[in-house]
C-alpha positions as CSV (number, residue, x, y, z in Angstrom):
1,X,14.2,13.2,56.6
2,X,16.1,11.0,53.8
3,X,13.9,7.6,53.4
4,X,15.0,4.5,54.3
5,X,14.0,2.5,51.6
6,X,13.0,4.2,48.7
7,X,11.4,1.7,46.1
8,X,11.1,2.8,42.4
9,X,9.5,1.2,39.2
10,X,9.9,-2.3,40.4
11,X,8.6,-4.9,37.7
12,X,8.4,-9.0,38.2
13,X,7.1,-11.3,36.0
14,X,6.6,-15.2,35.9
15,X,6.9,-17.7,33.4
16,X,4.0,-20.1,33.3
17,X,2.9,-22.6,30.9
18,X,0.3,-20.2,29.7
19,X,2.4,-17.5,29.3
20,X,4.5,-14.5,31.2
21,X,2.2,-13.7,34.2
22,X,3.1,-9.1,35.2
23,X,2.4,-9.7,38.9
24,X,3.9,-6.5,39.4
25,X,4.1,-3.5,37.1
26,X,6.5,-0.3,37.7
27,X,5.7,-0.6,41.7
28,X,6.6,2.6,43.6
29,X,6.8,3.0,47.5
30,X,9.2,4.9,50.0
31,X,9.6,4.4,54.3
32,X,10.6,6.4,56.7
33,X,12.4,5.5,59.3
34,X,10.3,4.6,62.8
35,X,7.3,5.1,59.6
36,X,4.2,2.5,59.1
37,X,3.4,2.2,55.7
38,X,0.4,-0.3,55.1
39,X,0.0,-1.9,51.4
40,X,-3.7,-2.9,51.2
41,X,-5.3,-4.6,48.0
42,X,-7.5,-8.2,47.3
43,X,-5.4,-11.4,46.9
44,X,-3.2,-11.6,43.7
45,X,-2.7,-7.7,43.2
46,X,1.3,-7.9,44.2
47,X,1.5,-7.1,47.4
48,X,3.3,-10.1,49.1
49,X,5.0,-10.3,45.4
50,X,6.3,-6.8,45.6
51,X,8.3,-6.7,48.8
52,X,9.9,-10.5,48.2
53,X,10.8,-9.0,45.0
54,X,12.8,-6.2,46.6
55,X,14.2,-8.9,49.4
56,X,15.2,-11.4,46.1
57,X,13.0,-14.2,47.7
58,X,11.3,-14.7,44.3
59,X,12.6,-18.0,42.9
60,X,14.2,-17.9,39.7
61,X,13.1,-19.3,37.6
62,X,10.1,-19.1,37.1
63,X,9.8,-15.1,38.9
64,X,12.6,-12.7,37.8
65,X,12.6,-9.0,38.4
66,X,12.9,-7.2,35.5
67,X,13.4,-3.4,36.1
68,X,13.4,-0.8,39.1
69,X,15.2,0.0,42.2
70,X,14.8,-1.1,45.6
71,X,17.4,1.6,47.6
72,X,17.8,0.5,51.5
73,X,20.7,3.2,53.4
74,X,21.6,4.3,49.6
75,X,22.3,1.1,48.2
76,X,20.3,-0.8,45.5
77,X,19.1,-4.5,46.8
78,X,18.6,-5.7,43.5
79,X,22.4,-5.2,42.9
80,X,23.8,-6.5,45.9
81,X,25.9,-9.5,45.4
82,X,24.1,-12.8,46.8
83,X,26.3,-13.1,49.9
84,X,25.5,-9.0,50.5
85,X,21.5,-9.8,50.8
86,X,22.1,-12.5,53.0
87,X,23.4,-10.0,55.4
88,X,20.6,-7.5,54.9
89,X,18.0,-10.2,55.4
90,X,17.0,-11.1,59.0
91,X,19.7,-8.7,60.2
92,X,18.6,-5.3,58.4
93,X,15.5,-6.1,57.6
94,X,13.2,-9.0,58.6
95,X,9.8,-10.5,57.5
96,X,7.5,-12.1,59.0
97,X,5.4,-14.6,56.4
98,X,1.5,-15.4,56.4
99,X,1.6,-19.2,58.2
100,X,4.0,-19.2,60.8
101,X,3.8,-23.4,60.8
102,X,5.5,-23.5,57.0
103,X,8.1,-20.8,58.3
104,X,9.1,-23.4,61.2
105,X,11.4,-26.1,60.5
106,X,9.0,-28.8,62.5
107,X,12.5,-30.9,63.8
108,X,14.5,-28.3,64.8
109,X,13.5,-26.6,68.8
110,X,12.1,-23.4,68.8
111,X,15.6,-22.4,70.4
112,X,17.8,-23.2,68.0
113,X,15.8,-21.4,65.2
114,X,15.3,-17.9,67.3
115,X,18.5,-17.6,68.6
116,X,20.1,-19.0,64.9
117,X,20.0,-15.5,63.2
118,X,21.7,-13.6,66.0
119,X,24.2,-16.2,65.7
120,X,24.9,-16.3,61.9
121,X,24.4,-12.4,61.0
122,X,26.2,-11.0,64.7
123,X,28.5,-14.1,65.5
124,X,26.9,-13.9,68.9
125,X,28.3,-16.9,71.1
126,X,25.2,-19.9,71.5
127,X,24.6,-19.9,75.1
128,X,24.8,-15.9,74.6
129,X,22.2,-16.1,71.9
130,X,19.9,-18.7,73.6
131,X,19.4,-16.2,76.9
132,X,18.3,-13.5,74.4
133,X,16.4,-15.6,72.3
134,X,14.1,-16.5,76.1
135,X,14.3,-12.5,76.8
136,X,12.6,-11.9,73.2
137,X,10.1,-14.4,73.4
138,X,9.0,-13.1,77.3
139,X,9.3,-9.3,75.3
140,X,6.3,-10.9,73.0
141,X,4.3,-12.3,75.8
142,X,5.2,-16.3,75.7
143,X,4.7,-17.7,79.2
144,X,7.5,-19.5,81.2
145,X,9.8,-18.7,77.7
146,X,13.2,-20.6,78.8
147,X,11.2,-23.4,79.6
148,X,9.5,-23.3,75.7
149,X,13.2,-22.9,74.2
150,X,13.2,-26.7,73.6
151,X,9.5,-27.2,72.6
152,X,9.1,-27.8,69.0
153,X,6.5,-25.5,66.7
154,X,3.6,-28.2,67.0
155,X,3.7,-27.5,70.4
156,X,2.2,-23.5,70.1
157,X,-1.0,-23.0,69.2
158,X,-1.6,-20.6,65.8
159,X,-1.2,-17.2,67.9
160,X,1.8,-18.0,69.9
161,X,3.8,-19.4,66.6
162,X,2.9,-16.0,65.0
163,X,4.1,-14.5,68.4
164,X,7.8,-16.7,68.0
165,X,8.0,-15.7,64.2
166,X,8.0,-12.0,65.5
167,X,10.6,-13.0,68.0
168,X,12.8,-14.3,65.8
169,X,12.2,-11.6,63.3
170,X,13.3,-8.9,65.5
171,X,15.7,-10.8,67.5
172,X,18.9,-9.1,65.6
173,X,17.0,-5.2,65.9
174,X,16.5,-5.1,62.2
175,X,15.4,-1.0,61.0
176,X,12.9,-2.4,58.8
177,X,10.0,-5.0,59.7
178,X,7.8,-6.6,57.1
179,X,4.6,-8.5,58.4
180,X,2.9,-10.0,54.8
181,X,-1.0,-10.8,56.3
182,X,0.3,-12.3,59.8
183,X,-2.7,-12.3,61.1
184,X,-5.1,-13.7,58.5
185,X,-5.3,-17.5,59.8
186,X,-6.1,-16.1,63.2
187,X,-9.1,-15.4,65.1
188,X,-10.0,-11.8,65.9
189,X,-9.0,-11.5,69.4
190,X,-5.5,-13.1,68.7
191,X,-5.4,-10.5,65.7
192,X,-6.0,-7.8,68.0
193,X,-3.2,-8.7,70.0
194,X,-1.0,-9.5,67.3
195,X,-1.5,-5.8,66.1
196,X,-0.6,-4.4,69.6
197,X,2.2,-6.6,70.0
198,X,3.5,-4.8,66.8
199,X,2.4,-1.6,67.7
200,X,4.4,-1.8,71.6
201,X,7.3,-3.6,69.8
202,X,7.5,-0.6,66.8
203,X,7.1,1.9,69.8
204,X,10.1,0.4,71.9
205,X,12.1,-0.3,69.2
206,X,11.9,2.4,66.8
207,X,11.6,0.2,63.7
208,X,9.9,1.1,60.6
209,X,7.1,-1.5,59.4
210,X,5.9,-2.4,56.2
211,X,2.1,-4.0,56.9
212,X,0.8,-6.3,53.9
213,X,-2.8,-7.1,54.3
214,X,-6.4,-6.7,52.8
215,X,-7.9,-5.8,55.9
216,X,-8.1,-2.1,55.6
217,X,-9.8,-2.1,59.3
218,X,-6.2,-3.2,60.7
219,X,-4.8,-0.9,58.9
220,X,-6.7,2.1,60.3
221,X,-5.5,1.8,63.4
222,X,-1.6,1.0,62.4
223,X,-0.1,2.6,60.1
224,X,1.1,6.2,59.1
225,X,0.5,5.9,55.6
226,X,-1.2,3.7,52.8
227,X,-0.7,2.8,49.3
228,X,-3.6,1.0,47.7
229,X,-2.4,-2.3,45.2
230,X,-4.4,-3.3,42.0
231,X,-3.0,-5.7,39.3
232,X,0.4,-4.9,40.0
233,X,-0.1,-0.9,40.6
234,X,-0.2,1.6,43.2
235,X,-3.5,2.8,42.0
236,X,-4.0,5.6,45.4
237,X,-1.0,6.6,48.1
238,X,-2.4,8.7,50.9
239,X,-1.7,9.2,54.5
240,X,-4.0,6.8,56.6
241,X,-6.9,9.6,57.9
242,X,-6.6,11.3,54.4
243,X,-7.4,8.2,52.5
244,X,-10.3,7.0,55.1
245,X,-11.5,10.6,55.2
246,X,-11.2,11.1,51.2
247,X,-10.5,8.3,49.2
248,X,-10.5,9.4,45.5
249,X,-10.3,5.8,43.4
250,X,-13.0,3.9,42.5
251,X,-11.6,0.7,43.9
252,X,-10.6,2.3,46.9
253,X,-14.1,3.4,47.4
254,X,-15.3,0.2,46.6
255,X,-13.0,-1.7,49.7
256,X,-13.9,0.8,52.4
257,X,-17.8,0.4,50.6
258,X,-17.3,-3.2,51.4
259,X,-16.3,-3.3,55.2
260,X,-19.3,-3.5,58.1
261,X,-19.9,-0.1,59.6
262,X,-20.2,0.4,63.5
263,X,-21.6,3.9,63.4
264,X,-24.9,3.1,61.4
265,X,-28.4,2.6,62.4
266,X,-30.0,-0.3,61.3
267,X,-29.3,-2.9,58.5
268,X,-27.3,-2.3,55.5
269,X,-26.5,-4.8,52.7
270,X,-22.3,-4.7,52.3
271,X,-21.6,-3.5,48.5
272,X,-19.3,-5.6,46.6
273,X,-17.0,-4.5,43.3
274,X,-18.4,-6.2,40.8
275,X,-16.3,-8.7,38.4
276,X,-13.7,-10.4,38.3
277,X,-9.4,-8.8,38.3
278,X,-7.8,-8.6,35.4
279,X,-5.9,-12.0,34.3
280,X,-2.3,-10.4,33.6
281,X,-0.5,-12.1,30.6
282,X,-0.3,-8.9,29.1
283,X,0.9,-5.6,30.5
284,X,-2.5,-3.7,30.7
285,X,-1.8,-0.5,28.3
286,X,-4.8,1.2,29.8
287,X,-6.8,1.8,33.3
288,X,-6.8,-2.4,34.7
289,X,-9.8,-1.4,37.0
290,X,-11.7,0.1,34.0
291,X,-13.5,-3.4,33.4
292,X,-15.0,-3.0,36.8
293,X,-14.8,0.9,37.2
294,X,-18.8,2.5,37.1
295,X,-16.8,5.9,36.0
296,X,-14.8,4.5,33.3
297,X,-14.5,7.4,30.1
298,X,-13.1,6.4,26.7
299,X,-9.8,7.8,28.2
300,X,-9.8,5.0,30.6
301,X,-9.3,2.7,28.0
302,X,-6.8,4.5,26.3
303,X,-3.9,5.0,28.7
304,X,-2.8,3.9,31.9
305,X,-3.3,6.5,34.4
306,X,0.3,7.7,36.0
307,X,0.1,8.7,39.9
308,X,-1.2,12.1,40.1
309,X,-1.4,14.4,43.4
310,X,-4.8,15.0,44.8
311,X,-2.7,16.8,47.6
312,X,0.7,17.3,48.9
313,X,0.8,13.9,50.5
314,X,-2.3,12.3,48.3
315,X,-1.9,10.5,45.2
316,X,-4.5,8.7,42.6
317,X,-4.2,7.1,39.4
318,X,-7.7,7.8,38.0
319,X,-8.1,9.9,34.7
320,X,-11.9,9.9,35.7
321,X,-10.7,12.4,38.4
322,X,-8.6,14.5,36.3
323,X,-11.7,15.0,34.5
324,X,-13.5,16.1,37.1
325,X,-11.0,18.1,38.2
326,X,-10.3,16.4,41.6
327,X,-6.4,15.8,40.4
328,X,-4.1,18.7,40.5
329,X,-2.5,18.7,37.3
């Protein structure tokens, strides 16, 4: 099956006062249609960075991309004239941002701002677009939803303004869904059903998902594959068992090291990764976990490690592994 976004060597960087900042450096990810593909990594690796890069929601200055590809049905979205992205954005393929409350416009009814994408990208009538704007807020579980058409975004609680922001995400049928953290300011049980709201919605639907979070216990239970963010790199790419059931890089390690387990008797202290991520002014020329890695080799420090295949569908960027013969070279 041909992917439908295929996303290679994407690099952004941002002008600061101390100097250019390499949030993300040479990026690589594909999707599949009706795929999940979870990208996983602590705050400030380039997750949320990475896919607003390949949507052209960086503002420029002081972000610019400055090399790669970001292919969607064939076509490059980095080259698409400003009034062809607007068309692909919300209509295509729609996100769905971390705090629903700075998404909202606070004056405007929820109405108006659910049913205004079907209205701008499918020229769909108002009244038209206000009855299926009710239909996709009862689809994600809003109670009396006509009724709540004229309430403004103060009046929902946390969960159901997350609930509306998926509403008005898929409101158009977009092919491509892309949730960045949705459900970190929420409590567990509202996460829960956040995630099987997406989950029923992806299943009806058919829509591919791309899942930004650092909760790698969501994303066990979600997606189809993962790819594993540090300092601007995809440092490990695996299919969601394989990576839980064989995780190869030392950082990956680390994260799943770090998260309570359920299926262990008595008490035991959670590990942490020791230090601190790299500060990136420069473009790391070797390994950017090596400062932190217990099985860095001189090598480490030498070169950065390219994405190598562990198997078919398992790849790792670790020259400590290749060593150890754990890479297929």
């Amino acid at each position: 099956m041909a992917d439908l976004l295929n996303v290679q060597g994407l690099e952004t960087q941002f002008q600061t006062r101390e100097g250019v900042v390499h949030a993300v450096n040479g990026v690589s990810f594909h999707l599949k249609e009706g795929e999940t593909l979870g990208i996983v990594g602590e705050s400030g690796c380039g997750k949320s960075v990475s896919v607003m890069s390949m949507l052209r929601l960086i503002p420029t200055p002081p972000g610019k991309v400055v090399a790669g590809t970001a292919l969607y049905q064939g076509k490059d979205l980095l080259k698409m004239s400003d009034e062809e992205i607007r068309h692909v954005r919300g209509s295509q393929v729609s996100m769905v941002f971390q705090d629903p409350m700075t998404s909202f416009n606070p004056v405007l009814t929820i109405g108006r701002q659910v049913a205004e994408p079907l209205e701008i990208h499918n020229g769909v009538h108002q009244k038209q677009a206000y009855e299926r704007a009710a239909e996709m807020l009862n689809m994600v579980g809003i109670p009396n939803a006509k009724e709540r058409l004229n309430d403004y975004p103060h009046q929902f609680s946390g969960g159901m303004r997350q609930r509306v922001m998926i509403a008005m995400s898929l409101i158009c049928t977009p092919q491509v869904l892309i949730a960045d953290e949705p459900t970190t300011a929420l409590d567990v049980t509202i996460q829960a059903q956040i995630v099987e709201l997406v989950k029923r919605l992806r299943d009806e639907l058919g829509m591919a998902i791309i899942w930004i979070t650092h909760d790698l216990g969501i994303i066990a239970g979600l997606a189809d594959r993962v790819a594993v963010m540090y300092a601007g790199f995809v440092i490990e790419e695996a299919p969601v068992k394989e990576l839980y059931q064989h995780p190869t890089h030392p950082y990956t390690l680390g994260l799943l090291n770090s998260l309570p387990r359920m299926d262990e008797s008595g008490y035991r202290r959670l590990a942490s990764i020791e230090g601190l991520p790299p500060v990136l002014l420069e473009k790391p020329n070797y390994c950017p976990f090596a400062p932190r890695c217990p099985s860095a080799t001189e090598r480490c420090w030498q070169e950065n490690p390219p994405l190598m295949p562990v198997s078919p569908d398992h790849f790792v960027a670790c020259w400590d592994c290749v060593e150890n013969g754990s890479v297929r070279q």
